[in-house]
N, C-alpha and C positions, 0 to 999 in steps of 0.2 A: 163528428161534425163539430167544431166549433164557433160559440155566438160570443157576438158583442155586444152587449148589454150595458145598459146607463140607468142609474138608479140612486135614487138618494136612502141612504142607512146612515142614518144618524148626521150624513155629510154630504153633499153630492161627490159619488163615483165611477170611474169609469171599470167594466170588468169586463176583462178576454176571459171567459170559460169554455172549459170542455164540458162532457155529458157529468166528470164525477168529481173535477177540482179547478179552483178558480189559480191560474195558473200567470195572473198580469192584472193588478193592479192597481190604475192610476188615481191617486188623492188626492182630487183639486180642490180640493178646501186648503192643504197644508200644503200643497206642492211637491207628492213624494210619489214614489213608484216604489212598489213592491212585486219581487219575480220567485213565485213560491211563499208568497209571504201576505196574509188579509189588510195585516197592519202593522206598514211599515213607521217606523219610528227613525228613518234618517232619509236625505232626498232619495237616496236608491238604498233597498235593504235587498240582500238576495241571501234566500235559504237553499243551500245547496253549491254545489259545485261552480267556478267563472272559469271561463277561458278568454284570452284575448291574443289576436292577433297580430296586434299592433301596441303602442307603446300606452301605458295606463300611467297617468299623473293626476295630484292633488296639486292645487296652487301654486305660485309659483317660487321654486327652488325649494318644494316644499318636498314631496314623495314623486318618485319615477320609477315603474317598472317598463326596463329600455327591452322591449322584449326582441328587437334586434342584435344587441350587444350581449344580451343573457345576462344582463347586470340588473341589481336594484340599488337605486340613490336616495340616502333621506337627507333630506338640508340639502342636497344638492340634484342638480338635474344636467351635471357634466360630470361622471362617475369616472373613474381610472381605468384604463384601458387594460384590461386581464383581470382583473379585480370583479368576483360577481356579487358583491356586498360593499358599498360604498354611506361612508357616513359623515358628514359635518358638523361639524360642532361636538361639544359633549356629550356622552354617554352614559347611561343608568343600565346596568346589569342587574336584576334583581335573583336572578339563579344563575344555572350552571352555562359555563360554556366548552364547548366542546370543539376540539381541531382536531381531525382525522379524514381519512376518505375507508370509506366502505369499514369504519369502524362500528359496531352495532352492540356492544355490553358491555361494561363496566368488567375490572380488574379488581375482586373483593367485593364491601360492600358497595352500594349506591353512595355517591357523593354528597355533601350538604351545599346549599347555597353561597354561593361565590366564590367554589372551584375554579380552576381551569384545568380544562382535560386535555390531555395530549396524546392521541392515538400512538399508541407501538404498533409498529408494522409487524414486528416479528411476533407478536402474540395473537396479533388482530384482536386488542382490549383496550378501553380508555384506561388510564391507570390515574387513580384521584389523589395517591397517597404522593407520588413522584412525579415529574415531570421527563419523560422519557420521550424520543422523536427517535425515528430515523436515519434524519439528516440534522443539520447545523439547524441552529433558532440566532436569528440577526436580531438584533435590539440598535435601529440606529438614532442616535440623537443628535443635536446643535454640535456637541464637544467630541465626536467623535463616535468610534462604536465600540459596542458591550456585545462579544460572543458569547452566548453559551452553547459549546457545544453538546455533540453528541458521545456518550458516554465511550472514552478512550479518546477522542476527538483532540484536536488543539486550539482550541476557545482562550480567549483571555480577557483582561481586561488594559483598556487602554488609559496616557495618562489624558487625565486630564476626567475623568468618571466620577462620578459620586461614589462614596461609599456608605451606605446603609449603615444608620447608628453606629458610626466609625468617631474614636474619639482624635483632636487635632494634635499632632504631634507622633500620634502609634505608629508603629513600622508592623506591619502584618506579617501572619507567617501560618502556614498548616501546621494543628495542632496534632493531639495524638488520635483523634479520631476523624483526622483527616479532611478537616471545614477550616476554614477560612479563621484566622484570629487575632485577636490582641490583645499585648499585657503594658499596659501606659507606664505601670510604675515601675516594670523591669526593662525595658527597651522603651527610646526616649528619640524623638530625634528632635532641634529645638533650629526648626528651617529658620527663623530670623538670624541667629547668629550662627547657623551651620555647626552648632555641637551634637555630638551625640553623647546623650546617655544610659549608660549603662546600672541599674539597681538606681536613678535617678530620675526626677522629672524636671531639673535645677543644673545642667551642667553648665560649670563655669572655665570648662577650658575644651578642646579640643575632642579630647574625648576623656571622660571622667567615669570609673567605675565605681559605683556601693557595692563594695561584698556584702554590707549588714554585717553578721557574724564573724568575730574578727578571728575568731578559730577558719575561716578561709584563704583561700587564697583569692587575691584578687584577678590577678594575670597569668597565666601559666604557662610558659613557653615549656613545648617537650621535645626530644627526638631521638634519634640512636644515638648520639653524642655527647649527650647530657640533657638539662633542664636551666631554664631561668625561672624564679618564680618570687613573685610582689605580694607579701602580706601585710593584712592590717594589725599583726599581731605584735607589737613593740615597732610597727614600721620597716617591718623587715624584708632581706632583700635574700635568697636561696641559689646559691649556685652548686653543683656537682657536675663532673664530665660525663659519667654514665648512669642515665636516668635510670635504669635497675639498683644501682647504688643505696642502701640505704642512708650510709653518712652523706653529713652534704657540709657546706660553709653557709653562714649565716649573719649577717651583719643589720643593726636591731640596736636599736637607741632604747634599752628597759626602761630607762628612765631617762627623769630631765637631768641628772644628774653625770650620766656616763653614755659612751655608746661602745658597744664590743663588737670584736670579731671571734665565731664560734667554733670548734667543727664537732659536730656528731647528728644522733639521730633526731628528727624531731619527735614531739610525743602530737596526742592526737592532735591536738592542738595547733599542728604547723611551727610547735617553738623548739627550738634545739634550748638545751638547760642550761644557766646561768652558769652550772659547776664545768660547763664544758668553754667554758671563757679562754680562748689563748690568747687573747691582746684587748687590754681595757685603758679606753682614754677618757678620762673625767674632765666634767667639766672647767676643770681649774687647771687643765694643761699636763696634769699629771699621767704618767704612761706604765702601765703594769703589764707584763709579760709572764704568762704560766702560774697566775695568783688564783685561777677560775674564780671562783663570786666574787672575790676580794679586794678590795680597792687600796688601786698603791696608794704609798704612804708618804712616797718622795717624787721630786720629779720623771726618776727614772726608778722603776722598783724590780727585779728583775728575782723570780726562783729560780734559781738554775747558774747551769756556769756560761759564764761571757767568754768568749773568744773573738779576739780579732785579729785582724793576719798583717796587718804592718810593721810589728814589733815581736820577735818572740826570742826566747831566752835571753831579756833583757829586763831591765828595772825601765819602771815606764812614767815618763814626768808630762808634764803639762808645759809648753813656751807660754810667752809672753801674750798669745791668739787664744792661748787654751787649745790648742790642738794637742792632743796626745803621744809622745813616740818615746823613742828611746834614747835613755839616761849614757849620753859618751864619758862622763865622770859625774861624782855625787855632787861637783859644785854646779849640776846643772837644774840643781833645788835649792832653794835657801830652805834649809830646815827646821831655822830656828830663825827669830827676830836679829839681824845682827844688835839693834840695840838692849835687847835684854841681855843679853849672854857675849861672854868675849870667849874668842877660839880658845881651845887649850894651848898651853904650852906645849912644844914639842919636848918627848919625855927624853928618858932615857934608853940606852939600850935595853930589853926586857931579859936579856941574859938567855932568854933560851932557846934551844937550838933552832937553826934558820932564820932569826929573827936577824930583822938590815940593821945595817950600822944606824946610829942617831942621825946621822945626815941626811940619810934617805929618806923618813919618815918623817912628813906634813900636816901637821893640822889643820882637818880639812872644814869642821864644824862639829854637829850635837846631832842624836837620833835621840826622838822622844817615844817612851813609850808606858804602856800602864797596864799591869796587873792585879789591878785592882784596888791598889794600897794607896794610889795617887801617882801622877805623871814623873818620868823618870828620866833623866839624861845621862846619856853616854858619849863621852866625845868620837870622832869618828876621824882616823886617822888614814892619809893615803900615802 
């Protein structure tokens, strides 16, 4: 049987009881109801289990449970339709949060506060350490969306994303342990003026490489056919037709002085040796052919024998151009100053045998020549 009894204790109260607990409450002094409960301490206190059948709200657009929709709304009281956790405004997490269905234990240990846990279906375990799903995780915002996918998946990132502690100018790239990276001071791209750099943060042209270490190479073209290759080493430039080749050709200003063409091996260095020099042009115009280190000494300085094929087995004079050919008689040199020296006289017969009559024989001028003793003349008769 239960009474209704009105009684003042300490307040006036109203009490539903049965025979062995007071089981209703009402505290019209403060204005509260308590259901399970002697002294409640808010307008409704219930100890024990609520049901409701209908929709339960706090103020307005304050808390909704829509129990029609199977949704709860906080800050709002127009929840998204498929959505059974609806919130407006900011959010405070102080522990963990957990995404899974019918997941029920942790993957290792237990997590610390302000995890997020991501059910594996395939394990049926939150895993705290990694973020593993099933399916795709969409991240959509203002500028577009951020995939991540699922593991083998094709997830990416779109333009126009933030990058996390990404510095302005890096070109990203997977490193060797397979994340996401950047090296600012090795790879450079400089989007105002559209350069890239290479060993640079500073390009001043198109695209500009730093080797640093000038024992590198800069650029290195290779293939079955040969190699091109750009060093910093004397400014050099490396060609050979088959890139197993060790010798190669080398061209390399050593100094401010000269610049050469080489051909042999290089040493570690990327330098073919000075001693292997087969053509040196100095800066003074002068041209040395097969001297290696040695710097000609004339305009034209040449070890070796000269051949040239316009002229041969002839005497070979210079015209009036300075072009070079061939001597049709000796008076096609003046040999000597005509004003120092006057031609010989034409002699006499020399008496010996085969020698032409005096008629025949012309004085033609002088051949100078010197044994050491001082300059020598010989008239030269034709």
């Amino acid at each position: 049987m239960t009474d209704i009894v009105q009684k003042t204790v300490g307040a006036n109260a109203l009490y539903v009881i049965d025979e062995s607990n007071n089981t209703l409450v009402v505290d019209q002094t403060n204005g509260r109801v308590g259901i399970n409960n002697t002294t409640p301490g808010y307008n409704l206190t219930v100890t024990g289990a609520t049901h409701t059948t209908a929709n339960l709200s706090a103020g307005t657009d304050l808390f909704l449970v829509d129990e029609g929709n199977s949704r709860v709304s906080v800050g709002t009281t127009t929840g998204v339709t498929g959505f059974a956790f609806n919130v407006s405004g900011n959010s405070f997490l102080g522990g963990n949060v957990a995404i899974g269905n019918s997941i029920s234990s942790y993957n290792g240990s237990a997590p610390t506060d302000g995890q997020l846990l991501i059910g594996d279906t395939a394990s049926g375990l939150f895993d705290a350490a990694t973020l593993t799903a099933g399916s795709n995780i969409t991240i959509t915002n203002a500028a577009g969306a951020i995939t991540i996918a699922a593991s083998g998946g094709g997830g990416g990132v779109s333009i126009g994303d933030a990058v996390g502690s990404g510095t302005s100018g890096s070109i990203l790239f997977v490193d060797a342990s397979t994340n996401l990276a950047q090296d600012n001071g090795e790879l450079y791209w400089d989007n105002t003026n559209n350069r890239l750099g290479i060993g640079t943060t500073s390009p001043s042209a198109a695209i500009q490489v730093d080797a640093g270490a000038s024992t590198e190479y800069a650029i290195l073209c290779t293939g079955a056919n040969g190699r091109v290759g750009l060093t910093t080493q004397y400014g050099g430039i490396h060609f050979n037709n088959v890139e197993a080749t060790a010798d190669l050709w080398q061209l390399s200003e050593r100094d401010t002085a000269h610049f050469d063409f080489s051909f042999g091996t290089p040493d570690a260095g990327n330098n073919v040796s000075a001693n292997d020099t087969k053509l040196r042009i100095t800066s003074g115009g002068s041209v040395g052919i097969g001297l290696g280190n040695t710097n000609p000494s004339t305009e034209l300085h040449v070890n070796g024998t000269i051949r040239q094929a316009k002229s041969t087995n002839a005497v070979l004079v210079s015209d009036g151009n300075g072009d070079i050919g061939s001597a049709s008689n000796l008076q096609d040199v003046a040999y000597l100053d005509p004003n120092q020296f006057q031609p010989p006289v034409n002699p006499p017969p020399a008496g010996l045998p085969d020698s032409p009559p005096a008629a025949q024989v012309q004085a033609v001028g002088w051949i100078e020549f010197d044994i050491g003793m001082g300059p020598m003349f010989l008239p030269v008769y034709q």
